[in-house]
Phi, psi and omega in degrees: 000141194209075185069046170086355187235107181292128169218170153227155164267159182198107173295061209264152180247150158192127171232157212199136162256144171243167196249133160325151155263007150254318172251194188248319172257017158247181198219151165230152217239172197205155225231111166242136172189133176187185213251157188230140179219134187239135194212164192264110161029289204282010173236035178303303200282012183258323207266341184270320197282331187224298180304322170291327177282343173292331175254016183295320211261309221262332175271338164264346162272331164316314190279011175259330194291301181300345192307106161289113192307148169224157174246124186254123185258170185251137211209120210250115215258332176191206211296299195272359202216134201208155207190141166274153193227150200215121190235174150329063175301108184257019196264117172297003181299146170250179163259010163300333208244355153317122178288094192229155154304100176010295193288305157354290202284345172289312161323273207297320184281315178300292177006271198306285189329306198268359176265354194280328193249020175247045144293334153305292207273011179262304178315295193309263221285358180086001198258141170290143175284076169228179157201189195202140190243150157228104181276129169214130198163174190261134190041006194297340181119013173306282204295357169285306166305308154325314165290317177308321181289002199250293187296294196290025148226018169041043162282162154272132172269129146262101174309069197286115145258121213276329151340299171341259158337148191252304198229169178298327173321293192299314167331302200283005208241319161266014167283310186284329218265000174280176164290157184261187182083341174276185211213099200259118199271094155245116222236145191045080209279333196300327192267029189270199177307113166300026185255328167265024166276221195307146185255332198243129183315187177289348165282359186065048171251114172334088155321140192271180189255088172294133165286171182140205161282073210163145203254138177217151177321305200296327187292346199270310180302331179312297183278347154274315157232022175259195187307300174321324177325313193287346191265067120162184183228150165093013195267153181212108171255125194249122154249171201222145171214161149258356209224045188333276196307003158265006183242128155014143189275336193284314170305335167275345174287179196298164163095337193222309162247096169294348218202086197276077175256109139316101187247078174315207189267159176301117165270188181282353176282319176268353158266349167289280220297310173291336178298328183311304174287334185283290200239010146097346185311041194263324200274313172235178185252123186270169182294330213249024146316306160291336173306275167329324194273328186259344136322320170277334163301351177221049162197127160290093174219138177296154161318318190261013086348323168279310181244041138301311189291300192293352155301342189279329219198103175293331158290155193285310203292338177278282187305339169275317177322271187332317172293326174301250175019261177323290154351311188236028152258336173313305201271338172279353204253295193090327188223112201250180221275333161329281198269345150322289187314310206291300175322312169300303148317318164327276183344307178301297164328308183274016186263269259279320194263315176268107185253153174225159207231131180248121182220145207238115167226115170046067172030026172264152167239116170254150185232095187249161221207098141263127210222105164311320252248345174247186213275343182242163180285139157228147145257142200225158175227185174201152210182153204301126159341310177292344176278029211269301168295344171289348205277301195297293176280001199246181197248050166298318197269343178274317148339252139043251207298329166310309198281318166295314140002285201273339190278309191305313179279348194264311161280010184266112194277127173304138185235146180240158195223117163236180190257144169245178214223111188269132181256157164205000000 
């Protein structure tokens, strides 16, 4: 019954022999079967315009439900032949047992919701039906986050390693070879092939791309946000780093990563969800809560550092004790190991772009800076106020321009440039 309106189902089997295609005289017998639903005549345009899509609605959220998530990996069969292989996502994360900030975690679940449900207005507007995620932070719960978006939209993952792969060609063959409904992965994009990170070298020049044999940034942007973007729909492309500010500018803009999650340091919000997962606390507050909530405003510790402590121990009172303890060896350190790297790395970055040069003229001490760190080289130079009018009148300044000169060609890398000669 559907509004007042009686149908029935009817489930029919038939079966029937056909004659083999090796012999002439045997039969093998062949199985027809499918459903019949009889309703009456004057309620046709009611049972086509609305109960078949209701029940349509009704068979693609059943069949989701059962629907087992796969992790699909990439697996290299010889020089040349290469295939995804697929197992079983078992990862129990939700977005209940993520440790995320609330408003955060409300956002990114509207996300998921409202792109699942614009395929008319992605069609309407010309856009391949997709989105793009970029999670990023230290130890934070990236690969955690992923299985929740996986189990709450029942997508399948795909695990690109970009190692993998040789050329753009091959990319592009297990790029097609995914499903639509899925979740194309590439996790720490920054540590991948060095043909898709940063294009541009350490002077801040645009490196060039060969064509050819060889996996490249271009090959990748193609298929993300180029013509290819279109074969196929209903895609979720995510990448994960530690390292944001390594990466190609091109790859963060709109259209290709839409949607930019910060995955901090642990608050206090995101550790009741793990004491929550751990030790069951959902329901109460334990007393030594406030302790911890004022401790995590003045100490940087990851979620998965928070729930390393709270693993130790099934009692409650035992696994937070260890966390205050940790809490406040963070905070007596002042710098965690996070951010010692982050600092280190900086440093390096800035040895690599600033060189500095010491020069003595008619007993002026000159200091000259070269400084790379923007998109064009300056040199800039600098010498003692007093000396300021001997600088102006004397022949310092023709000098200089003489010494940059000599400095300009002394950094100028020899290029050998040849032609290739194509016949057709």
């Amino acid at each position: 019954m559907y509004e007042g309106v009686p149908l029935k189902w009817k489930f029919n089997s038939m079966s029937k022999r056909s004659s083999s295609s090796s012999t002439s005289s045997a039969f093998k017998p062949e199985q027809k079967q499918y459903f019949e639903l009889v309703f009456d005549l004057q309620h046709k345009e009611k049972v086509i315009n609305l109960y078949l899509p209701y029940v349509l609605e009704t068979f693609e959220a059943m069949k989701n439900e059962r629907k087992i998530v796969k992790l699909h990996t990439l697996v290299r069969i010889d020089a040349f032949k290469i295939r995804w292989e697929a197992i079983n996502l078992e990862h129990p994360a939700t977005f209940q047992k993520v440790a995320m900030e609330p408003e955060l975690k409300k956002t990114v679940l509207e996300d998921l919701d409202r792109f699942v449900k614009r395929k008319e207005f992605y069609q309407s507007v010309g856009r391949a039906w997709k989105r793009g995620y970029l999670l990023y932070g230290l130890g934070t719960g990236k690969s955690s986050l992923i299985a929740a978006m996986a189990n709450y939209l029942k997508f399948d993952v795909y695990d690109l390693q970009l190692t993998h792969l040789k050329t753009d060609m091959e990319l592009r063959k297990v790029l097609l070879s995914t499903s639509n409904k899925s979740i194309l992965v590439i996790e720490d994009i920054d540590c991948s092939q060095p043909g898709v990170q940063d294009r541009k070298n350490a002077n801040g020049i645009r490196k060039p791309e060969l064509e050819g044999n060889q996996l490249t940034l271009s090959g990748l942007l193609n298929f993300i946000d180029g013509l290819w973007s279109s074969c196929g729909e209903e895609r979720i492309v995510v990448f994960t780093t530690n390292h944001k500010s390594k990466l190609d500018p091109a790859l963060l803009r709109s259209g290709r990563m839409d949607m930019h999650i910060h995955m901090s340091y642990c608050t206090y919000e995101g550790f009741k969800i793990l004491a929550c997962n751990y030790l069951r606390t959902c329901e109460q507050k334990h007393p030594l809560f406030e302790e911890i909530e004022s401790l995590l405003k003045k100490t940087k510790v990851t979620p998965a550092q928070v729930a390393e402590q709270l693993m130790k121990s099934e009692e409650a009172e035992v696994a937070l004790q260890g966390l205050i303890t940790l809490l406040k060896q963070k905070k007596n350190q002042g710098k965690d190991e996070y951010q010692e790297e982050d600092e280190y790395e900086a440093q390096q970055i800035k040895r690599q772009f600033i060189q500095q040069f010491e020069d003595t003229h008619e007993g002026i001490e000159l200091k000259w800076k070269l400084n790379a760190l923007s998109k064009r080289k300056e040199f800039e130079f600098s010498f003692d106020v007093g000396h300021k009018d001997k600088g102006e009148q004397s022949a310092c300044l023709p000098y200089l321009m003489e010494r940059f000169k000599v400095m300009n060609e002394e950094a100028k890398i020899v290029k050998l440039h040849t032609c290739k000669l194509r016949w057709f």
